[in-house]
N, C-alpha and C positions, 0 to 999 in steps of 0.2 A: 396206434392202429397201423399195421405194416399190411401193405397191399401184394398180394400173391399169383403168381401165375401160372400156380396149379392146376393141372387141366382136370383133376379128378373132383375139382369144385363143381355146383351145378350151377345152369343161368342166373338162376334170381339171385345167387351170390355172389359172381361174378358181377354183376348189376350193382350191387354195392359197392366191392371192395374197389374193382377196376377204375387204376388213374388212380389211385391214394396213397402212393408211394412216399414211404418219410421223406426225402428229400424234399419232395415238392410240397407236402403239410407241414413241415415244422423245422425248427431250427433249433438245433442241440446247443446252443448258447442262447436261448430263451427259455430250454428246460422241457419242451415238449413240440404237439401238435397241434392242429385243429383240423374239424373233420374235413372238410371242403379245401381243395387245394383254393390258398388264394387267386386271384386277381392282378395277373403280372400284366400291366399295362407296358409297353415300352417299343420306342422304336430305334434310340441309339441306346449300345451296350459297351459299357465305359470298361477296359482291360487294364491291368496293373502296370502292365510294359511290354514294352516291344516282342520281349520275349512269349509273352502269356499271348498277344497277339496273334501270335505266326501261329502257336501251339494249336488256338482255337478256331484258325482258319478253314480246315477243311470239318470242321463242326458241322454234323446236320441233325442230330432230333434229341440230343441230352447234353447238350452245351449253349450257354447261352452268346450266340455271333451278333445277328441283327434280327432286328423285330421281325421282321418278315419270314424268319425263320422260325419264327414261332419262341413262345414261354412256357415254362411249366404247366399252366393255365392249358395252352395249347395243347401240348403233350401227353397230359393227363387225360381230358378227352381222347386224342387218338389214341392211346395205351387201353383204357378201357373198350373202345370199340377193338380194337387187335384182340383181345381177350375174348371177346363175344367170339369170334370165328375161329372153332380151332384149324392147326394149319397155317395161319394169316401167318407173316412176317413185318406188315406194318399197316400203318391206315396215313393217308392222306385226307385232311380238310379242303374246303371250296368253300368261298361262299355260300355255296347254292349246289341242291341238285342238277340242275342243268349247266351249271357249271362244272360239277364234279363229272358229268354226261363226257361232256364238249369236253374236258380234259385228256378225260382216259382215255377217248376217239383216237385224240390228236397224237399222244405217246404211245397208240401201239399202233397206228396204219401210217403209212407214208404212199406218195405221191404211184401210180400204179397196183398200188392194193387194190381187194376185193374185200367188198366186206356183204357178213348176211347179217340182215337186219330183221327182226320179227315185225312182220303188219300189224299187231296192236299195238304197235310202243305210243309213248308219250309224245304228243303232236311236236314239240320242242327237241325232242330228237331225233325224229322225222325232219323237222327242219332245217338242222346243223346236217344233217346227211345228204341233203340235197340241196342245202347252198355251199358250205365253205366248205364238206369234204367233196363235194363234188368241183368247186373253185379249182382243191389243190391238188384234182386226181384223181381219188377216189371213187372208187364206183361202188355202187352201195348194191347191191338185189334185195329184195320181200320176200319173205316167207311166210309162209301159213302157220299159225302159231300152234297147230297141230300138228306137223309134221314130224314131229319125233325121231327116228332114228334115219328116216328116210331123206334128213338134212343131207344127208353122203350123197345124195344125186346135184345137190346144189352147190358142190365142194371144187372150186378150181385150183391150178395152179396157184393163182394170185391170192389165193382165199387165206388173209390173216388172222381172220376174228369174226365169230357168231356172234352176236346181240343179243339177251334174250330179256323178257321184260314177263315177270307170273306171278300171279294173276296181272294178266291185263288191265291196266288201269281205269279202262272207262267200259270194256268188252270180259271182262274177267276170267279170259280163257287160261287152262294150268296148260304150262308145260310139262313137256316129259325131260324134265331138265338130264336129267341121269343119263336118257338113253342119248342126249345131243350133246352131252360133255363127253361121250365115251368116244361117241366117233369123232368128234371134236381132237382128244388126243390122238388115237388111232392115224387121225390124220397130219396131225404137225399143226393143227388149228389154236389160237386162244378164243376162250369164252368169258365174256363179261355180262353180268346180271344187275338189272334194275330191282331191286329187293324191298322197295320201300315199303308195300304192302304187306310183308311178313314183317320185316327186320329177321335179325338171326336168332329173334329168340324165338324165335315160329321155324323157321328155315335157313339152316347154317350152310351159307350157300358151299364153301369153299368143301365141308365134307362130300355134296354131292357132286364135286369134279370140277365148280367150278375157277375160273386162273382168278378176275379181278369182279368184286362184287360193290355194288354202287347203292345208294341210301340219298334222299331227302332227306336229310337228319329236322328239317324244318315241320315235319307231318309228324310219326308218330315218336321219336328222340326227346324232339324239343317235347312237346307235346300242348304246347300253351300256346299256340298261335303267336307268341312275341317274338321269335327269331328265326331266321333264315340259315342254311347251311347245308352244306352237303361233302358225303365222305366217296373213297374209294379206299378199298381193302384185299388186298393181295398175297398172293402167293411168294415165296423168296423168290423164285423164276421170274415171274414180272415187275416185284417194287422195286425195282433199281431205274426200269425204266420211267415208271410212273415219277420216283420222284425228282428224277433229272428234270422231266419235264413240267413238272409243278414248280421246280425252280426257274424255271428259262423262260415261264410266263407269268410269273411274280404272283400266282397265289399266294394268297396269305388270307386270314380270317382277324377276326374280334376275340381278344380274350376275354370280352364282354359276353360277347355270344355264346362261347367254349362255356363260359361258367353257366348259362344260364340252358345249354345242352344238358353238360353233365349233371345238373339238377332234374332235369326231365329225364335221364336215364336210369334215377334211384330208383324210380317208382315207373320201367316202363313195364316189369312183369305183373304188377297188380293191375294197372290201367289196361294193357292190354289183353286183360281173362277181363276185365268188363266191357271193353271194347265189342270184344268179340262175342261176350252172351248179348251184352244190350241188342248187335246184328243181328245176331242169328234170329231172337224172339221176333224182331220188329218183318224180316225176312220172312219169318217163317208164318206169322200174322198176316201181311201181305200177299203170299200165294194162295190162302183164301177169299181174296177180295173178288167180288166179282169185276171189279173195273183191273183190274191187274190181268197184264195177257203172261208175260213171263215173268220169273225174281234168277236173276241173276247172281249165283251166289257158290262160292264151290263147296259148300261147308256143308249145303244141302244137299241129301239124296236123292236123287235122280237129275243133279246137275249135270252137263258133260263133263266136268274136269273134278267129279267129285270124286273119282276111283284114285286118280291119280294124284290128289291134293292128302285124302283120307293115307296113304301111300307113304307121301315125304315130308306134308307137315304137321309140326305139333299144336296148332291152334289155325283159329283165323280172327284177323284183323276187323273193325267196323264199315270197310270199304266196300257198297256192290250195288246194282246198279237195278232196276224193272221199267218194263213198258207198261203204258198204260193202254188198255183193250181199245182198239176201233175209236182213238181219240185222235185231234189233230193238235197242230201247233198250237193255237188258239185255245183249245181245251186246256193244255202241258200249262199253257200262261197262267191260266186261270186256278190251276191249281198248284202251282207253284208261286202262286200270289197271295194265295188265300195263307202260306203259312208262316205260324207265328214262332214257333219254338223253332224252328229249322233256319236259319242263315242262308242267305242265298252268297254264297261266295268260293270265292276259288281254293284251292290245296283241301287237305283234310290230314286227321291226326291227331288235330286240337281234343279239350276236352268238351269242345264243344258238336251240336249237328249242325253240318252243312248242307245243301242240297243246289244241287246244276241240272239244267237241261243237257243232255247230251245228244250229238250228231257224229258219230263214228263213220258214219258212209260219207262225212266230205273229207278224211282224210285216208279210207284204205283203199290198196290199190291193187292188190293179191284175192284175198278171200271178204267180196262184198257184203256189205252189212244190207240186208235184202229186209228186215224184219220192218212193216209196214208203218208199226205203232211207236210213237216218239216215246225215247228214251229217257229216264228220269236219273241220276247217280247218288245214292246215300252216303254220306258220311257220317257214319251213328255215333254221338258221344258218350260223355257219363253221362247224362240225365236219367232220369226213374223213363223203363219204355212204356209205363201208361199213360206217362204223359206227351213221350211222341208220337203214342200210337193214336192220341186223342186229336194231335197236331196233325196227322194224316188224315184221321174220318172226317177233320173240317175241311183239309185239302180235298176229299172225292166227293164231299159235297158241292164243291163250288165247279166241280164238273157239269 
């Protein structure tokens, strides 16, 4: 099986092949392959001689120098996610999403930058932007995650980098990514996108304008709840920077983890067409409830960000969130207690459902979350949805 980097492949094939490069499956003095790039564990990498040494010194993503620089194991993962975004030029691993966040921050603003940030992002990046970029200078501003092309009145001299995060994570507002990557360039700006609600196989960020695109590979990637990790994905123009400084602060990952990724990305195009019908049904159930005041959801019509989602992307995700009518905290408790099939826990992507209370209004600071009625957030799994939606009617009974 020889892995290709044909762009006239489609996703779900790309989903397979991506990352399965003979080199890294098989060894022509054993006579073949095997499907799954092995398992390169390693942190010292032994050279022939002095000579082979110096050659492989300035090595960075298809030589093997030191662990930390990654294995085939490694590589294969990022090569596959490269492939997903046409355009990309390379992918960077992280630990973690918020590490991947806090990375790409740090390699493209320095100390005197402006940066525009979206008010719905992820609390966690909200955080890194008002402690340690703010520590080292950085000045961060809010914007309305509607603002669209009208970003250009928020555009200074010092402005290196827009934010964008769509659907919002916990508020699920779409961007007009297009029209803010346009002024974006027009101005000399970078744009970096928090993606993990789509992935690129819903929304290929980099076609719609944007420079470096960001992933929890730990939600829907992995897809199994058992690993943590997170990418950035870039443009030739910005990966040089990216990975200078991926090296300068010793990222590095698990080829434990990379394999146990790119096994949740064989099967991220079936999982997530069930992802997203289990949603939408369970969604669309719920806007008739009568304890339901809103269903947050862009997939539906007459959502605000449904023109614009219907617009640029090819599916949607299990992620969205609804109030419950003229309830209080106390109520949220009680029915967020009462359920059996739903997990109370944090991230989502797994193939399992999750479910959080959500408080949006103790973290924006731009455009306040005014909506009376406490917030619920779904994270819909594989399960059959009669039998979540049986798990909900026992939830609004215990109302």
């Amino acid at each position: 099986m020889s892995n290709s980097d044909d762009d006239s492949l489609r996703p779900a094939t790309k989903l397979v092949q991506g990352g399965r490069r003979p080199e890294w499956t098989g060894d022509p003095r054993l006579g073949g392959g095997v499907v799954n790039p092995p398992v390169w564990r390693a942190s010292t990498i032994l050279y022939d001689n002095i000579a082979d040494l110096e050659a492989r010194g300035h090595a960075t993503h298809d030589k093997l120098y030191y662990g930390r620089r990654g294995t085939p194991t490694v590589w294969a993962l990022a090569d596959a996610l490269t492939q997903m975004e046409p355009g990309a030029e390379g992918t960077l691993l992280y630990p973690s999403g918020v590490a991947a966040n806090s990375a790409g921050l740090l390699a493209l603003l320095s100390p005197g930058d402006h940066l525009l940030m979206v008010d719905s992002a992820y609390e966690p990046t909200r955080a890194f932007c008002d402690g340690m970029l703010a520590r080292m200078g950085v000045r961060t501003t809010y914007y309305d995650p509607l603002i669209g092309a009208d970003i250009t009145g928020l555009i200074e001299p010092a402005t290196k980098l827009i934010f964008l995060e769509s659907p919002g994570s916990l508020t699920f507002e779409v961007q007009d990514i297009p029209a803010i990557t346009a002024v974006a360039r027009e101005r000399g700006v970078l744009t970096m996108l928090d993606n993990t609600w789509a992935t690129p196989l819903l929304f290929p960020a980099l076609a719609h304008g944007v420079d470096v695109t960001m992933m929890s590979l730990t939600k829907y990637i992995g897809g199994h709840s058992d690993a943590m990790m997170g990418s950035l994905t870039a443009t030739r123009a910005v990966w040089p920077r990216l990975r200078s400084a991926a090296y300068q602060l010793g990222q590095a990952v698990s080829p434990d983890d990379c394999a146990l990724m790119l096994r949740g990305l064989r099967t991220l195009d079936v999982r997530m067409a069930r992802h997203g019908d289990n949603g939408l049904t369970i969604a669309n159930w719920l806007a008739g409830r009568p304890e339901v005041g809103r269903v947050l959801h862009p997939a539906r019509p007459g959502d605000r960000g449904h023109a614009i989602w219907s617009r640029d992307f090819g599916g949607a995700s299990g992620l969205f969130g609804f109030t419950l009518k003229s309830a209080d905290e106390a109520a949220r408790t009680r029915f967020l207690d009462a359920l059996e099939h739903f997990g109370i826990g944090f991230s989502w992507g797994g193939y399992e459902s999750l479910v959080v209370p959500s408080n949006p209004q103790t973290i924006r600071t731009v455009v306040a979350w005014t909506d009376p009625d406490p917030l619920v957030r779904l994270s819909i799994g594989l399960e059959d949805p009669a039998d979540l939606i049986a798990d909900l009617t026992r939830g609004f009974a215990a109302l």
